[in-house]
N, C-alpha and C positions, 0 to 999 in steps of 0.2 A: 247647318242643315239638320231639321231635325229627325230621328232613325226610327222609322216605322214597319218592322218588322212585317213577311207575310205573315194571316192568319194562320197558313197550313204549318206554319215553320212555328209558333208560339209554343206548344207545347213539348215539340220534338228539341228546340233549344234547352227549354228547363230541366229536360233528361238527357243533353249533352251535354252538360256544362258541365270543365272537368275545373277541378278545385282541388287545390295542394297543402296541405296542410303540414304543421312542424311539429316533431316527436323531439322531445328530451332537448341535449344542448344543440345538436346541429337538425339544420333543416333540409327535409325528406319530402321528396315529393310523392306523398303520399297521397293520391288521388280519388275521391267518389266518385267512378265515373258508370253510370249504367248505357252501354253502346243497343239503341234500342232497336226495334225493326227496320222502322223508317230511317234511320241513319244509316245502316246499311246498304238499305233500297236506292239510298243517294250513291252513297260510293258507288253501285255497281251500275248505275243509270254510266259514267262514265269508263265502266272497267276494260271496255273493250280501248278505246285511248290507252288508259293507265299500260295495256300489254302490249301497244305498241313503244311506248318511252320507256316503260322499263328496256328494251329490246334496246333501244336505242341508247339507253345508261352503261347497258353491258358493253356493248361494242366500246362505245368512249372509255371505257374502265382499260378493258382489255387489252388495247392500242398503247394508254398509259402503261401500263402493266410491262407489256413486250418491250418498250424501247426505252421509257421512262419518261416518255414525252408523247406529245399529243401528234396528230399529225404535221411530218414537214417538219418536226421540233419548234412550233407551235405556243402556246402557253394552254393550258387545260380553257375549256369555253367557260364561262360564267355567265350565268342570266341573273342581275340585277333586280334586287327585292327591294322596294320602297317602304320606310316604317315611319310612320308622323308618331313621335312621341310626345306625349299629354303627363306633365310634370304636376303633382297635386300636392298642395302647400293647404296650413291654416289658412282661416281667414284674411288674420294679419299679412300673409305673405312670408312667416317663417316656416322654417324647416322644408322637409321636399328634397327628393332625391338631390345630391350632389353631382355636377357636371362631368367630372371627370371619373364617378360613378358609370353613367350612361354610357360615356365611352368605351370604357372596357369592356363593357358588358355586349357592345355592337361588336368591338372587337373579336372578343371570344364566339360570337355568334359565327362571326367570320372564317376563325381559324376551323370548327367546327363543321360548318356546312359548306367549303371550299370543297368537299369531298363529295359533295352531291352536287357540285359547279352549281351552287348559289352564292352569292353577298348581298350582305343590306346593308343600307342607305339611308341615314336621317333625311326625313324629306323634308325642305321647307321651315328649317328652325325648331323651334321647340315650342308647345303651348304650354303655359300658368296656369291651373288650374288654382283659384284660395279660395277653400270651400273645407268648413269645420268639417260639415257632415261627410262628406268625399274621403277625407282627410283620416278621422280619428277610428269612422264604424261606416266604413264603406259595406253597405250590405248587397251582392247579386242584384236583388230586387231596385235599386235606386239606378242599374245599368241603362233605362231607358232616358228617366231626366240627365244621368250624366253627358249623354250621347247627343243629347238633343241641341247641343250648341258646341258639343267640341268633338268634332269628327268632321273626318274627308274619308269621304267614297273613294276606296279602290287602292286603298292604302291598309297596309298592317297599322293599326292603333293601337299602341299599348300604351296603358295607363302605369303608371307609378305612385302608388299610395302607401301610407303608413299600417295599416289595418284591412282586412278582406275579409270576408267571410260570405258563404252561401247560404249555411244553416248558421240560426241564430246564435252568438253563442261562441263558436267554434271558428279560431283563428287560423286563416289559411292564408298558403303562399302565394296565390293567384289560381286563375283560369282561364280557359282559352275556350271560345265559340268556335264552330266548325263547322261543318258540311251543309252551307244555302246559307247563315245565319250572319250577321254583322261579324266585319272583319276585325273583333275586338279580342283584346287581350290583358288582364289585370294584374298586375304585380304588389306583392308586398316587398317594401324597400327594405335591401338587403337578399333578398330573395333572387330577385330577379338581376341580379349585378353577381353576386357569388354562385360559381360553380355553375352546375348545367339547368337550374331550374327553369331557367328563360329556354334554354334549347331546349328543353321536354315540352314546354308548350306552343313552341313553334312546332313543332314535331306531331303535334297534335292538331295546329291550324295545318299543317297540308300530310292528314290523314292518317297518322300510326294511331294504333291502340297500343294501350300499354302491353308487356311482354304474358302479362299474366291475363290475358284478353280483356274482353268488355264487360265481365261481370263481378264486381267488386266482393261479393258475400259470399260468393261458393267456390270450390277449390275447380281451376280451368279442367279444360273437357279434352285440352290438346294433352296428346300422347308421350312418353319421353323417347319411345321409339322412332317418332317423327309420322308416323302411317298418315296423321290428318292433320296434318303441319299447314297446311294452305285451308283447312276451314275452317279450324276450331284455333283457340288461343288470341293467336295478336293477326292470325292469315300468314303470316311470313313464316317462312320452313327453316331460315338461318339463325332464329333464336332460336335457341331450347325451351321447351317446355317450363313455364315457369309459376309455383301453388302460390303466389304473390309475398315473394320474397318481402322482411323488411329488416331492420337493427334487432332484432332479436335473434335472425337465424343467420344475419353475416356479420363476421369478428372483424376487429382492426385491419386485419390482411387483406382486408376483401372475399373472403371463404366464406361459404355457404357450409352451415353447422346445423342442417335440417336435416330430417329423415321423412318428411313426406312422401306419400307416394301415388302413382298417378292408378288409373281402374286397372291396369295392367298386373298390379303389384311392383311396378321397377320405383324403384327412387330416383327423384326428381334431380337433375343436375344441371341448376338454372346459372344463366351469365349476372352475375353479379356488377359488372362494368357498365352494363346498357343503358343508354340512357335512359329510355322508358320504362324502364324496371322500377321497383319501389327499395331499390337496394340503400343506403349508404352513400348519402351527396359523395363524401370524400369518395367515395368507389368508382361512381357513374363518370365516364370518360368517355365513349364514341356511340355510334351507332354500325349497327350491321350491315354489309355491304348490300342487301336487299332491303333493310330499312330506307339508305339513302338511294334506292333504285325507286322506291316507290314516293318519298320526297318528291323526287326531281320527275316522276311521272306525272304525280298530282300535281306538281305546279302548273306543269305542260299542258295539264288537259283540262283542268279545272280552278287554275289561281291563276292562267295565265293573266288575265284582265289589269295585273297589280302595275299601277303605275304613278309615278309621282304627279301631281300638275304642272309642276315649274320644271321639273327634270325628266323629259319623257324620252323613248325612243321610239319612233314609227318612221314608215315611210309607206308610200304606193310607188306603183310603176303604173306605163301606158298600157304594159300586158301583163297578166300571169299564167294565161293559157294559151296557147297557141298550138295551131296544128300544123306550122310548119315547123320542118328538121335545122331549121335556122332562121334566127331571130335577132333583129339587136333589142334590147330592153331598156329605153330609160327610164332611172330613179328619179323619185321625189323625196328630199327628205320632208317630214314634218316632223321631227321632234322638236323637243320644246327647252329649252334652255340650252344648246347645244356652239359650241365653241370650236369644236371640231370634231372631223369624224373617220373612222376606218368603216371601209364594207371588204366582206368576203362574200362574196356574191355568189360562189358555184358551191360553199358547203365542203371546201377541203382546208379550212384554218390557216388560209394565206390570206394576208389582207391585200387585193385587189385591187382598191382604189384609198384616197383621202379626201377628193372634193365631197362636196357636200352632196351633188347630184348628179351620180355618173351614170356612164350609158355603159351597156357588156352585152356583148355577142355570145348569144348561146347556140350549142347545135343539141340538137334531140336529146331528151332525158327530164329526171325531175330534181329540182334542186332545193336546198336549204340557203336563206340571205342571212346572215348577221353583221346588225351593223352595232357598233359601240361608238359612243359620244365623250365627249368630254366637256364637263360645266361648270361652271366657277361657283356653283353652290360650295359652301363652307360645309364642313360635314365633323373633323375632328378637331383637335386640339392638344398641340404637342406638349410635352410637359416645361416649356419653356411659355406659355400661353399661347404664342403663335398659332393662326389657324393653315393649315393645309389650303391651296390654293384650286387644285384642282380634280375632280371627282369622277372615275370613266363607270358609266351605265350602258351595258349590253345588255340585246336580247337577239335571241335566230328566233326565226322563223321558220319552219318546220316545212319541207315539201310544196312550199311557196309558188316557184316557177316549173310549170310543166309545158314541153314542147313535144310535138311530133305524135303525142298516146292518140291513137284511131280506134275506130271502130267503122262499122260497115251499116248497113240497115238488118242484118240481121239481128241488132240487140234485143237483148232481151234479160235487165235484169231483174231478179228478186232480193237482194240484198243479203242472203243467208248465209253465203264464205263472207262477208265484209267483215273484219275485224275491229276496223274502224272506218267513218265516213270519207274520208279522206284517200279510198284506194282505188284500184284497178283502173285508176286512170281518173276517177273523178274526184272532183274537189269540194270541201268543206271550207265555205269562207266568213269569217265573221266581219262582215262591211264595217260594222260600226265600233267596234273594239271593247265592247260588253259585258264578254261573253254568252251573248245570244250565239249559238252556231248549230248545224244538223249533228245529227247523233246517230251511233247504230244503238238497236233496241230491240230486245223482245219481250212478250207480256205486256203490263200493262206499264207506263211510265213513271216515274220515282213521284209527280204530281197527281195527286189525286181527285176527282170527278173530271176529271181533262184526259184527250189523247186515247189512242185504242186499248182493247184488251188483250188482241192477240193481235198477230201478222194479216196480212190477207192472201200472198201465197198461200202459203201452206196452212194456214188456220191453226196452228199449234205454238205450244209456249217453248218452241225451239228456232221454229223460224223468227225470221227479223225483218224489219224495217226502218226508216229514216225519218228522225223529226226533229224540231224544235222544240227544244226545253226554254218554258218561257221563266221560270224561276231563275233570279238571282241576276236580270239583266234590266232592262231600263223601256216604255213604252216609246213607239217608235224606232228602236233598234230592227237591222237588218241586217238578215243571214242570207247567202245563195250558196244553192248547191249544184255544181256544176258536170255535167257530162265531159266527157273524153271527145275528141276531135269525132263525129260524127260523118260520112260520106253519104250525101242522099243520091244515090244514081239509078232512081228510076221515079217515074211520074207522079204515080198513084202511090203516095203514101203518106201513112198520116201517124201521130205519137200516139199513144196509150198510155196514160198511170190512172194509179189509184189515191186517191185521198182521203182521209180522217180529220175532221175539223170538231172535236167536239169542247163545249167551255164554256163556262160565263166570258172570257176574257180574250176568245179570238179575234187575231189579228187580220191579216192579208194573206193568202195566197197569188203569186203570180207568174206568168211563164213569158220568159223572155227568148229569143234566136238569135245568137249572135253569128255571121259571118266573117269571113276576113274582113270584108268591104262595109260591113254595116251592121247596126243595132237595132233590132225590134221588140221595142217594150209589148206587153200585153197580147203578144197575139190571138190567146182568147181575154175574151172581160175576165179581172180581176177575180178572183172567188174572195169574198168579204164576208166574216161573222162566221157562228157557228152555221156545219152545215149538218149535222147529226143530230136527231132527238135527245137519242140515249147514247150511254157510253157506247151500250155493248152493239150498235148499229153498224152494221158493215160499212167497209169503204164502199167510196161513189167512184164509178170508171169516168174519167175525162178525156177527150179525144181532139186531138191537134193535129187540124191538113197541114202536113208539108209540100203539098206538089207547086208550090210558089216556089222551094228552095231545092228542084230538081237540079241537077247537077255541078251545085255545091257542096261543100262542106261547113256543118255548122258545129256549134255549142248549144244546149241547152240547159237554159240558168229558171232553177227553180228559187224565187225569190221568194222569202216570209217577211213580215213585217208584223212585229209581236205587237201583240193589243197592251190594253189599260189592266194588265193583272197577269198572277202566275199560272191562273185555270186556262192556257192558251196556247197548248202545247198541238202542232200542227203535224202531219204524219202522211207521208208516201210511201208507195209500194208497188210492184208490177213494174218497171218500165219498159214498154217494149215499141217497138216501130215494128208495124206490118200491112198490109194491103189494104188498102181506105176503099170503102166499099159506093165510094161517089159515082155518080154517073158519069160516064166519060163520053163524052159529044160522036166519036169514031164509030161507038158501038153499041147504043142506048137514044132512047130519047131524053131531053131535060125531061125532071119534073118542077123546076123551078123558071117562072118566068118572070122580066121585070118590065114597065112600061111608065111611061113612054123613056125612049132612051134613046138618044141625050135627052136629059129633064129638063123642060121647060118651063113648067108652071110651079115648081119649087116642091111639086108633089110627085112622089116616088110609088108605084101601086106596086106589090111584089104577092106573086101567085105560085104556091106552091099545091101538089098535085099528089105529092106523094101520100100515099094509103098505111106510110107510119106513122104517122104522127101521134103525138100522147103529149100530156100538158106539159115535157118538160122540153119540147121542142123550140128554138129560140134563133132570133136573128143575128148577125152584126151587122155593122155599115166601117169599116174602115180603109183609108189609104192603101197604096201600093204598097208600103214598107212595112206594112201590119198595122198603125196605128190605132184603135176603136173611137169612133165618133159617137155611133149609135147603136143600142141593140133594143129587143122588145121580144115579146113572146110569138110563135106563131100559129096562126086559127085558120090559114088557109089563104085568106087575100086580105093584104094590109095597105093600107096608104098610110103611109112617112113622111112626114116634113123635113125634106132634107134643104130648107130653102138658108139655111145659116150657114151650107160647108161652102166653102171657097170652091172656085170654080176648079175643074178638073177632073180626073180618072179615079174614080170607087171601087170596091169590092164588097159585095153583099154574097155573107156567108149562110147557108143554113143550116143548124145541126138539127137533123131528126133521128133520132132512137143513134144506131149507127151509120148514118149514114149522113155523109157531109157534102154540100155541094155549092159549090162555088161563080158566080157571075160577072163581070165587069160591064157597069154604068158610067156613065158620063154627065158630067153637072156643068 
């Protein structure tokens, strides 16, 4: 497959590209890395996630912590990282990292990031790469031709070559792309097998900065005091202050023999152990317990996507939502090379079941699923040659099954306490396993000429809203974002949001009602393409009659469906259910008439009266269940050819300005 980079991300990659370079006899990951604006604006497109997992790393730590075991005396969780390694030899086929090289080297990755409950996983063998050029003067610049036939999406890829370099010239240890950009990683052999070099730039693929921040040439901004620990330096408050340590200012001990000093005047008394530090290979040994809190948040919220082809783990059920306080749920597995399986279904670290596709009775609450496999993928190789037989790959799922969460007709939200999209009852789902999914957000979004500037509550760069980030996901991928169990108990009412559609690259907007009893796709026609001139154009209000779903309870599933590009970022706000200002037959005259009825002659005349009307007034023609067959503009009295629909009961809707009104025909 060959790797075609977005536009917007072309030049933000070539000033994130971190490259390690080697001093004297041993090798130091000594890194160029300039952390730009826009890569910033990426991490924090996700940050409100990131602060929920971190949340959730602590608790998991702290449990450990207390009793020395996980819940239930458990095994600590682990989520399952896929790495396809790309082996690059001469032409001839000589030289090329050593097999039992790689091993160790995954190994140590393992013992390492066990701590931020990650492990990886050779996925699917190992590729050849025999290629002089690759091989002796791998330059930065040639990462696209290398790509272009040895890569798999959605995998870590790390290359293994003899030589790297970014600037001409200048012999490095490797590099790691990050934030939107291909999931690549380069090593110089030797490099990437000894010590932690390979962990500093995995550590780098899910979002540390090094400890002395993002700017390579000036001494950091962060404090020894700590006072701006969260915004200046690395962002993380558990490193100390670091002027970017290197072998000149720490001795064989591992001591720090500097006198730097930060604007305060205090001297600097930086962790020499870290591994993102520019300290002393022999030195660097862990990471900080908030470094690996934000590891394992980044995964969570933004590398979740990483999966192997042949070894995957997924599954669906018949429900995730439900409004009733009891439920049974059955599982599907779909993973992909799987041998056998455990689920913990309710999120307390008991395995629950082992068939492959069980059913569980929940009562009210919201739950985490994990399920772990087992595949006969080969993965190590013992030092007797013998391969290891069998491989387990876990992942949870986060907040997965929710039961019982209600609400009333009085909703009414804005989005502005959400922390993440994922709360107060409502759901953030990524259908197609992408990373397409809705987002909280304020301002304007990490992609640029797409998506709003501000909110439309509130109009200011504090409030928030819900969208799709179409960067970094796949065209035709689908997100839904789902409402909290919903109770419509009264007649006249109808939905409210707001929408932002602006892009060369928009996709679908859609609104779905789900019932206990039933599924209504499209209740209004679909909104397709951009619907905004300019960015800076306000949202458009959309208006959905419920009084068909009087004294039920529903869901309401905001469905997207990303276009042909990353300019296609889609955006909600307002939701609220209140008094639908339709005429009501009791106490009003219709202003909408239809004839002849039952239609005979396959022609539908529909006459409306109403003294609102403006050019954006509009029909439907669909089934009882919501279905749309037909819509068109309206001008006052139209004839319809409804002479194609199958015989039976219609509903012809009209929406004018605010005001919605509804009729039943017979075909």
């Amino acid at each position: 497959m060959k790797f075609c980079p977005n536009p917007k991300y072309i030049l933000f990659l070539l000033s994130i590209a971190f490259t390690c370079a080697i001093y004297g006899q041993e090798s130091v990951d000594f890194c160029g890395t300039e952390i730009t604006d826009a890569s910033l604006s990426y991490y924090k497109n996700f940050q409100d996630d990131i602060k929920q997992y971190e949340a959730e790393f602590i608790s998991i730590s702290q449990q450990i912590k207390k009793s020395g075991t996980y819940k239930n005396n458990a095994p600590k969780p682990l989520n399952s990282i896929p790495v396809k390694a790309h082996i690059i030899r001469s032409s001839s086929g000589q030289g090329g990292l050593e097999l039992n090289e790689l091993y160790t080297a995954i190994a140590d990755l393992n013992a390492i990031y066990a701590d931020a409950y990650m492990e990886f996983f050779l996925c699917d063998g190992i590729n050849y790469i025999n290629n002089d050029q690759f091989y002796h003067r791998f330059n930065r610049t040639d990462e696209a031709e290398l790509t272009a036939d040895n890569y798999v999406p959605g995998v870590i890829n790390i290359y293994f070559t003899n030589y790297v370099e970014v600037r001409t010239g200048v012999s490095l240890c490797g590099y790691s792309n990050t934030f939107g950009g291909s999931d690549v990683i380069v090593m110089k052999n030797g490099c990437g097998t000894n010590g932690t070099s390979l962990a500093h730039e995995i550590g780098h693929f899910f979002s540390l900065m090094h400890t002395h921040g993002r700017d390579n040439n000036r001494l950091t901004t962060e404090l020894v005091d700590g006072s701006n620990c969260d915004t200046d330096g690395d962002m993380i408050c558990d490193t100390p202050a670091d002027p970017k340590i290197g072998t000149h200012v720490v001795n064989d001990n591992c001591e720090y023999t500097g006198n730097a000093k930060d604007a305060n005047g205090d001297v600097f008394k930086p962790d020499t152990k870290n591994i993102m530090s520019y300290s002393r290979a022999s030195c660097k040994s862990y990471f900080s317990e908030q470094q690996l809190a934000r590891i394992y948040a980044f995964y969570k919220s933004a590398r979740h996507y990483l999966s192997c082809p042949s070894s995957n783990v997924d599954f669906t059920a018949d429900t995730f939502i439900a409004c009733e306080n009891e439920l049974t749920v059955n599982f599907t597995d779909l993973s992909v090379g799987a041998t056998s399986w455990q689920w913990d279904v309710d999120g307390d670290n008991i395995i629950d079941y082992t068939e492959q596709n069980p059913s569980h009775t929940y009562t009210k609450g919201i739950y985490d699923v994990t399920l772990t496999i087992s595949t006969s993928n080969k993965v190590f190789k013992n030092d007797d040659n013998t391969e290891d037989a069998v491989n387990t790959i876990s992942k949870t799922f986060s907040q997965i099954i929710k039961l019982g969460t209600q609400e009333d007709t009085s909703l009414n939200v804005d989005f502005d306490t959400f922390e993440f999209a994922s709360a107060e009852g409502w759901s953030a789902i990524d259908v197609s396993g992408n990373g397409f999914n809705w987002l909280v957000n304020n301002s304007e979004t990490v992609s640029t000429n797409t998506g709003p500037v501000l909110d439309k509550t509130t109009y200011n760069s504090s409030g928030r809203y819900i969208y799709t980030e179409a960067s970094g996901s796949q065209e035709g991928d689908i997100a839904e974002f789902v409402s909290p169990c919903i109770n419509i108990d009264e007649n006249n009412k109808q939905l409210s949001f707001f929408y932002h559609m602006f892009g060369d690259n928009i996709g679908e907007l859609h609104v779905d009602i789900e019932t206990p009893n039933d599924y209504f796709y499209d209740v209004i026609p679909a909104i397709i393409g951009a619907q905004q001139i300019n960015q800076t154009d306000d949202f458009i209000e959309q208006l959905v009659n419920l009084s068909r779903f009087n004294g039920q309870t529903i869901n309401i599933h905001f469905r997207a469906i990303r276009g042909n590009g990353w300019a296609g970022d889609i955006a909600i706000d307002g939701v609220t259910i209140k008094n639908s200002t339709a005429t009501n037959k009791s106490n009003a005259t219709s202003n909408l008439m239809l004839y002849p009825n039952p239609v005979t002659n396959g022609v539908l005349n529909i006459v409306t009266t109403s003294e609102k009307k403006n050019p954006d007034d509009y029909y439907t023609v669909s089934n009882l269940v919501g279905q749309v067959f037909l819509m068109g503009d309206v001008s006052g009295k139209d004839s319809i050819d409804v002479s194609k629909l199958p015989k039976g009961s219609y509903l012809v809707t009209i929406v004018s300005g605010n005001t919605v009104e509804v009729k039943q025909f017979i075909k």
